[in-house]
C-alpha positions as CSV (number, residue, x, y, z in Angstrom):
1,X,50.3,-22.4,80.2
2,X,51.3,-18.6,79.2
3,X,49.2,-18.9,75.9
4,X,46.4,-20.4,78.1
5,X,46.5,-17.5,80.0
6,X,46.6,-15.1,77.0
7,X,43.8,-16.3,75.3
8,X,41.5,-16.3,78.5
9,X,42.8,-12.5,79.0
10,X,41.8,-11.8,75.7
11,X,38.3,-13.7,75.9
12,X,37.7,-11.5,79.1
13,X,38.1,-8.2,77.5
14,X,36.1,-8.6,74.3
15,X,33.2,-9.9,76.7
16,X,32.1,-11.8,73.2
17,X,29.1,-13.8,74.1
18,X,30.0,-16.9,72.3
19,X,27.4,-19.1,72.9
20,X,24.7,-16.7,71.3
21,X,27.5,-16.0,68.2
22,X,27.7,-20.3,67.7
23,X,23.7,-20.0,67.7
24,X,23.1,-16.9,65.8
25,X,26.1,-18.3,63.0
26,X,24.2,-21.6,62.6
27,X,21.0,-19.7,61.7
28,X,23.2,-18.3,59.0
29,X,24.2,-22.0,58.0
30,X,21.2,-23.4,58.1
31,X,19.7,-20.4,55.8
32,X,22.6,-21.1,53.2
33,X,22.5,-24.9,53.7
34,X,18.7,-24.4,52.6
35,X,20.0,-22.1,49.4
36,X,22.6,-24.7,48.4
37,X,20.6,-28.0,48.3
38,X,20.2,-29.9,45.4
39,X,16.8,-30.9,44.2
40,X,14.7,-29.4,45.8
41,X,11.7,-27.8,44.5
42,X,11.5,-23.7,44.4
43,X,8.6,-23.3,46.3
44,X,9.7,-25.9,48.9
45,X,13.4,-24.4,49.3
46,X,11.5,-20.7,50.2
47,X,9.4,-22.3,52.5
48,X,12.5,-23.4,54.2
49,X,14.1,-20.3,54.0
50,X,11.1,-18.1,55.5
51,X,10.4,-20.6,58.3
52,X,14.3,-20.6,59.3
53,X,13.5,-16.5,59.0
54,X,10.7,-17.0,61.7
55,X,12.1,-19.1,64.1
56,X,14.8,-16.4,63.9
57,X,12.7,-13.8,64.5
58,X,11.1,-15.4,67.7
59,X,14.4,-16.4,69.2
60,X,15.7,-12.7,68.6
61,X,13.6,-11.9,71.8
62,X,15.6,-13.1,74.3
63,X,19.2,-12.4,73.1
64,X,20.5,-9.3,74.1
65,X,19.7,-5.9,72.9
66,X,23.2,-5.5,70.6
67,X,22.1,-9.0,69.2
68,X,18.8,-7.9,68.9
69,X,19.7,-4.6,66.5
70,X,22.1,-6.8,64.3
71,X,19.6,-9.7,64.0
72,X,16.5,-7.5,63.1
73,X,19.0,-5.9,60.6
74,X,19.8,-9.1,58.8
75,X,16.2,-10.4,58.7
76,X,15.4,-6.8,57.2
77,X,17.9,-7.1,54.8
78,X,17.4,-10.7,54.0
79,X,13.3,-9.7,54.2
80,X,13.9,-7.1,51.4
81,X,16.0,-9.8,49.2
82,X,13.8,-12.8,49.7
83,X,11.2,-12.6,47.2
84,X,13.6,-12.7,44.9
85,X,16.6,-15.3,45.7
86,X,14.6,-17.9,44.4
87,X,14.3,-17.0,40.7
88,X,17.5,-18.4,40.2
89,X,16.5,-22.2,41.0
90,X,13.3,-22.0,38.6
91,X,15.6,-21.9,35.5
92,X,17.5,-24.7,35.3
93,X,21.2,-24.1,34.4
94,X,21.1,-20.7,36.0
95,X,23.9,-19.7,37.9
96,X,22.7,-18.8,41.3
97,X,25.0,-16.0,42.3
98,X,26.4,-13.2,40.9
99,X,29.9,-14.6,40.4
100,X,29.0,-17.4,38.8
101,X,26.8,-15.2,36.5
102,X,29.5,-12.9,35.7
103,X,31.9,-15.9,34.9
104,X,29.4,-16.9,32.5
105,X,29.6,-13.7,30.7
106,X,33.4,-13.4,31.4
107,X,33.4,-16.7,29.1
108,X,31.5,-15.0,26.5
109,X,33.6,-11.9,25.9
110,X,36.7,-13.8,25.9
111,X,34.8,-15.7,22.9
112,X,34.3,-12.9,21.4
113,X,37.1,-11.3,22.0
114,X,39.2,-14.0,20.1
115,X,36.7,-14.7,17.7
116,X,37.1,-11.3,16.8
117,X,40.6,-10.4,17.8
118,X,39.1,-7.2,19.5
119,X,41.0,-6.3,22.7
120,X,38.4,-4.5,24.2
121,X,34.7,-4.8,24.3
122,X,32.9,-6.2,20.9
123,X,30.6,-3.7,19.6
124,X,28.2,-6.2,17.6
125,X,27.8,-7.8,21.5
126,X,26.4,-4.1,23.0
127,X,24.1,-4.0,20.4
128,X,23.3,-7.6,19.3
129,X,24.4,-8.5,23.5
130,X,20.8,-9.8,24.5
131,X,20.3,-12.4,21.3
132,X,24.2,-13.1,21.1
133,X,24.4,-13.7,24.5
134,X,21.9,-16.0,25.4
135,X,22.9,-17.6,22.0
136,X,26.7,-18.4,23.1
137,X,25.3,-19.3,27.2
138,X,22.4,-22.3,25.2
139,X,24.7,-23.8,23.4
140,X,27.1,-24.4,25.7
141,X,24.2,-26.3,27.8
142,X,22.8,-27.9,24.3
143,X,23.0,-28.3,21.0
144,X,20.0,-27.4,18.4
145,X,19.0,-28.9,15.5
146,X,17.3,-26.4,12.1
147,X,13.8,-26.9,13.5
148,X,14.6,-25.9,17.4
149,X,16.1,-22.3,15.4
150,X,13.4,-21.8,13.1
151,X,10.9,-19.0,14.7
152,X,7.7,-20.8,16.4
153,X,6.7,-17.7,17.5
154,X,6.9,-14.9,14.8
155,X,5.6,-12.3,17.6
156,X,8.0,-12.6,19.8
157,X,10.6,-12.9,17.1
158,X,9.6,-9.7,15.2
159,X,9.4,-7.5,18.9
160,X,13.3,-9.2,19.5
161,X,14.6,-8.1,16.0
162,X,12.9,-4.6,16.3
163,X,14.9,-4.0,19.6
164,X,17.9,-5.3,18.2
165,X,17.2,-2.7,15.0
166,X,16.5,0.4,17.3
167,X,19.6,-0.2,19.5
168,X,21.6,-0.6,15.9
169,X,19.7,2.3,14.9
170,X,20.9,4.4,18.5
171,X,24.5,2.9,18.5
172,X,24.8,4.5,14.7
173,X,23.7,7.5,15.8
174,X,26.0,7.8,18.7
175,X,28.7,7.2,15.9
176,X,27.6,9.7,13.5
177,X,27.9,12.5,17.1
178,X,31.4,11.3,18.3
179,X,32.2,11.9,14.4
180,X,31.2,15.0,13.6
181,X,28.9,16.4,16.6
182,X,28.5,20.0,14.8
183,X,27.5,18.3,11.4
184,X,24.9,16.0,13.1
185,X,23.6,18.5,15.2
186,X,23.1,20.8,12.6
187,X,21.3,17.9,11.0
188,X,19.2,17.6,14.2
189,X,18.3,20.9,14.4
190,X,17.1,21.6,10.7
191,X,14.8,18.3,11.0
192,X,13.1,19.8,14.3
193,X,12.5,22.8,12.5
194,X,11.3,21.7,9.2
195,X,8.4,20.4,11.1
């Protein structure tokens, strides 16, 4: 009976409108129910999303003005993030949120890391990191036979290993400066002026 009493005290003086927080919290649901489905098309799960969005937006009229600023602040927010929250589910195998992205490239520095026996970050994976690191997250998924690695398109492959050279290229660099900065800026300086 006491804690009865309590509770109702304390319901009183926060003046929550519960009802409208139930209905404004299953919008919220409903929007990540729609996100974490399985199987449905990309296109069909952000129609979903956007019409969930609308019928938010028409119901926001007759809530109260405090629920009206915090709702047209999340459908801002989630406005500005929507076109893209659905890149994630048009690549299969794609983690779909940040965590489970950074676990994935948790799992390939600790590789690394005893492949290596390194302690801190891998150098060959900062410079070699986009090739290396979609290597180690494919063949997790898949394995590949000679013909799948052999280069199809020789393009694409030649712009890949020139970026890969010109970050080698910038990371060797950077060494040659933390080495000797004097030496290597004197070596700057006298190529700028010989030409």
């Amino acid at each position: 009976m006491r804690l009865q009493h309590l509770l109702n005290k304390a319901l009183e003086s926060t003046g929550t409108d519960w009802q409208t927080l139930e209905q404004v919290y299953g919008w919220v649901h409903q929007l990540a129910d729609v996100l974490g489905e399985e199987d449905v098309r990309p296109e069909e799960r952000q129609l979903r999303f956007l019409l969930i969005l609308m019928h938010m937006q028409e119901q926001a009229e007759q809530l109260a003005p405090d629920w009206q600023r915090a709702l047209a602040h999340f459908l801002k927010v989630t406005g500005s993030y929507a076109p893209h929250l659905f890149f994630c589910y048009q690549i299969p195998d794609l983690p779909r949120t940040n965590n489970g992205l950074e676990q994935s490239f948790g799992s390939v520095r600790r590789s690394e890391r005893r492949a290596t026996g390194r302690r801190g970050a891998v150098p060959g994976l900062v410079v070699h990191g986009a090739v290396r690191v979609q290597a180690a997250l494919a063949t997790r998924v898949k394995t590949f036979t000679a013909h799948d690695l052999a280069p199809h398109n020789l393009q694409a492959w030649r712009a890949v290993r020139a970026e890969v050279s010109s970050r080698q290229v910038c990371r060797c660099k950077q060494f040659r400066f933390r080495k000797d900065p004097s030496a290597y800026l004197a070596d700057v300086e006298s190529r700028l002026l010989s030409s």
